[in-house]
N, C-alpha and C positions, 0 to 999 in steps of 0.2 A: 526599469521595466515594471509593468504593471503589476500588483499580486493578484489581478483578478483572472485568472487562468480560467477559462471552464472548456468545455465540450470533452471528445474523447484523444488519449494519443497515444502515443507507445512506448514501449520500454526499449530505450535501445543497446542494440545488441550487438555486439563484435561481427557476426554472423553476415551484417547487414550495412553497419557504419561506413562502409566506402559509398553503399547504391544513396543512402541518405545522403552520403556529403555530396554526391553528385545531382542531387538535385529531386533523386526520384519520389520522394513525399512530401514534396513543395505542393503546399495547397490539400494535402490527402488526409494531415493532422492537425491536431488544433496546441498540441505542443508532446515535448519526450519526458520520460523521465529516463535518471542516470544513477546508478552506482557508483559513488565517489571511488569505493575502493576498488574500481576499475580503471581510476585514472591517475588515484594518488600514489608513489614512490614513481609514477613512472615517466620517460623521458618518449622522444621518438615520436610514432604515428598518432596514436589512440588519442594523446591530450591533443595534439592539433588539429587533428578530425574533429571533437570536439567544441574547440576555441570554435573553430568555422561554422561547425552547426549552430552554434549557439549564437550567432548572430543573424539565423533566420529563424529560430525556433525559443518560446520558452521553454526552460528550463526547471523540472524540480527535480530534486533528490532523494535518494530514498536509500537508506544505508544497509548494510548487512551484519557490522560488526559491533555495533555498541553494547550489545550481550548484554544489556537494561536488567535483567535476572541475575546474572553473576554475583558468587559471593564475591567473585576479585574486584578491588578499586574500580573506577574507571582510569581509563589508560589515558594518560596526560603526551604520550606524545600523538596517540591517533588523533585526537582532537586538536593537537599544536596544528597537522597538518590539514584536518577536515576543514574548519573555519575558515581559511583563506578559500580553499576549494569552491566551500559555500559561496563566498561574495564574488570569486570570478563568474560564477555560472548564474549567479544574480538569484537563487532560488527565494522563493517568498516564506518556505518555510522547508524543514527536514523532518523526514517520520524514519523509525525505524520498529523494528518485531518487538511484542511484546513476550520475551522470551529470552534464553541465554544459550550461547553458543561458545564458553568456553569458561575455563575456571586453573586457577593454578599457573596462569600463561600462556596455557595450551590450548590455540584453537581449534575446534570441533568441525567445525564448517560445515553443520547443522544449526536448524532453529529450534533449541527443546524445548521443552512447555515447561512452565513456574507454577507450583503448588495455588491452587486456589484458595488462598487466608488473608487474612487482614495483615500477616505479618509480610508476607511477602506486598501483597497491595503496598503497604507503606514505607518499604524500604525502595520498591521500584517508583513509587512517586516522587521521591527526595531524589534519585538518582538522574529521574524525567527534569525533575528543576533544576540539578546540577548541569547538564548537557544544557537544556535552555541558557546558562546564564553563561555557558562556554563557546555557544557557535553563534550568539548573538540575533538570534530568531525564533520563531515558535518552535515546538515539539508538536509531533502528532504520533501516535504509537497504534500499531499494525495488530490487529488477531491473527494469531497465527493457526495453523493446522496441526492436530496432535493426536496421536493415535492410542498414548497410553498418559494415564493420570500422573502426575507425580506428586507420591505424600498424599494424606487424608485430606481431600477438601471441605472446605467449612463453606464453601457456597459453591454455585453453579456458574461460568466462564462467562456470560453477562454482569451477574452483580459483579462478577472479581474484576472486570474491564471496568466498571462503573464506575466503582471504587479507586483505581489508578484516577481514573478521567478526573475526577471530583478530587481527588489528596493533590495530586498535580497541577490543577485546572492546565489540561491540553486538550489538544486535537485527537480525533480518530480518525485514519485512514483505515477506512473500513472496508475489508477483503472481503466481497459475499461468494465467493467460490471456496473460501478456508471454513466462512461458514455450512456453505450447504456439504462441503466436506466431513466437519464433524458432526453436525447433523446427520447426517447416512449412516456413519460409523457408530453413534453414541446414540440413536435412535432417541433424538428429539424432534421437535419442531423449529425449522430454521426462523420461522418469523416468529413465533414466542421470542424467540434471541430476539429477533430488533426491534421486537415491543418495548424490550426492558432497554435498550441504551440510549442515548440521550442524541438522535439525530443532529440535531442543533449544534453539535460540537463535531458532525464529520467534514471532515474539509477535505478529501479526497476519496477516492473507491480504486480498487483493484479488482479487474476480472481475468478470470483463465479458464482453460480447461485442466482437466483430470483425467487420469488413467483407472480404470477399473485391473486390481492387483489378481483379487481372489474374488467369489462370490460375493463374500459381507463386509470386503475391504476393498476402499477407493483411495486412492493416495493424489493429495495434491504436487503432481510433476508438472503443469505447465507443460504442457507437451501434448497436447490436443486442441481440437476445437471449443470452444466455448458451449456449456449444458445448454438448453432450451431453459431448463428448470433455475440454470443462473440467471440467465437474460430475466427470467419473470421477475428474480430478486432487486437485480440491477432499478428496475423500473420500477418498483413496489417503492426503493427508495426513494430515488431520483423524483416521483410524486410527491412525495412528503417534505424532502431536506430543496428542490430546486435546482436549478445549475452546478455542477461540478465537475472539477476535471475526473474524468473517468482514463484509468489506464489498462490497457491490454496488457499482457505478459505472455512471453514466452519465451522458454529456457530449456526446453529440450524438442527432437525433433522440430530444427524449426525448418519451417517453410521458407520458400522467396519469399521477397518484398513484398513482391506484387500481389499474392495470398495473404499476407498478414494485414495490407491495407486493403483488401476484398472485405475482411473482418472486420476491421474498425471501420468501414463505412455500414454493415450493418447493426456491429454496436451501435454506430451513430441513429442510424435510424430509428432505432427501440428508445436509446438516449433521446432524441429529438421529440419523438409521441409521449412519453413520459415527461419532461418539460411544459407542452403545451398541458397537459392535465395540472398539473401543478398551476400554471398560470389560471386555467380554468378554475381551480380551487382558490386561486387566490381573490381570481374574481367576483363569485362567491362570497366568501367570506367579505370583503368589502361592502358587495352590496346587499348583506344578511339574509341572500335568501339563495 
């Protein structure tokens, strides 16, 4: 299968993987993404639901549990089984949170935020090359949403992402809904953030919506419609970096089908006018004027 994925697709969901296997987003996406550890220990429906999708659909993955922050090792039997996982689904590459979810052996089944220092940057970038040279494909690593700091930071969560990117040399799947999340909350500028990261190394996007908690607190649940104020980000990008597989999410409150691909055909559309400007820019620059 090709690595060259682009347009928008979706994440798929338990929720939903019977109406897909039957056909109903035949033509409506441009490919899924999957959580391996939705399919790995297990026997039965879900991995042959799967197998079947995946021979009308690319496939990437995007993992939950590699806890890349963790003081504990990496787990050498999750990766015994991830690796195969990868090459039956054919994915071109695998991202997971820049963040950790568990320590001691005990999973959290949270994504918590990693101190912003050099020390943590450079132990998570050796850990980024370790998984690289374990699942036998690229790395791309996810921003995550974080409500409270952890430890004194010595820089601000662009440079500290920079810093990974560059010790590691990987990818960014870059989340602009976890963005304009901590944006809102930590009262910055969402595009300041993606002035400072290195576009050129995103190789995927995630969009969703959010829930408004309290007044001056928004929590990323996936579990709503997509912002206006996300879509502008989406396209801010997709101008600048070109073609990308763009993924919807949704994990709580989900709708039918038939509503969640109502949505990625209007993602698409934002995605598709953003494109052509890109091309427009490229033409542009070609012809220096």
């Amino acid at each position: 299968m090709s690595v060259d994925i682009t347009g928008v697709g979706l994440g798929l969901r338990a929720a939903f993987i019977e109406r897909v296997e039957r056909g109903e987003a035949d033509g409506k996406i441009a490919f899924l993404e999957v959580a391996p550890e939705n399919y790995m220990h297990r026997g039965g429906k879900a991995p042959r639901r799967l197998a079947a999708i995946a021979e009308r659909f690319p496939i990437i993955s995007h993992g939950l549990m590699m806890s890349l922050g963790s003081p504990d090792p990496l787990d050498d039997a999750y990766f015994a089984e991830l690796r195969p996982f990868l090459d039956r689904v054919g994915t071109p590459w695998h991202s997971d949170h820049l963040c950790w979810s568990g320590i001691d052996g005990v999973l959290l089944h949270d994504l918590l935020p990693v101190p912003f220092t050099t020390a943590s940057a450079t132990r998570i970038a050796d850990r980024v090359r370790q998984a690289q040279d374990r699942i036998g494909r690229p790395m791309a690593v996810e921003n995550v949403s974080w409500y409270l700091q952890l430890g004194a930071p010595q820089k601000d969560e662009p440079d500290f992402v920079v810093e990974v990117l560059e010790r590691a040399d990987c990818q960014l799947m870059l989340d602009v809904n976890n963005i304009f999340v901590n944006a809102s909350n930590h009262g910055f500028d969402p595009y300041d953030w993606l002035r400072k990261v290195p576009l050129e190394r995103v190789v995927q996007l995630h969009i969703a919506g959010h829930d408004r908690w309290e007044d001056d607190l928004i929590v990323d649940t996936h579990g709503n419609e997509v912002r206006e104020e996300v879509y502008d980000m989406l396209a801010w990008v997709i101008e600048r970096t070109g073609p990308k597989p763009v993924v919807l999410e949704r994990d709580s409150d989900i709708p039918p089908l038939p509503t969640l691909l109502e949505e990625v055909a209007r993602i698409d559309g934002v995605y598709q006018a953003a494109v052509a400007r890109w091309q427009s820019r490229q033409e542009v620059a070609r012809h220096g004027s």
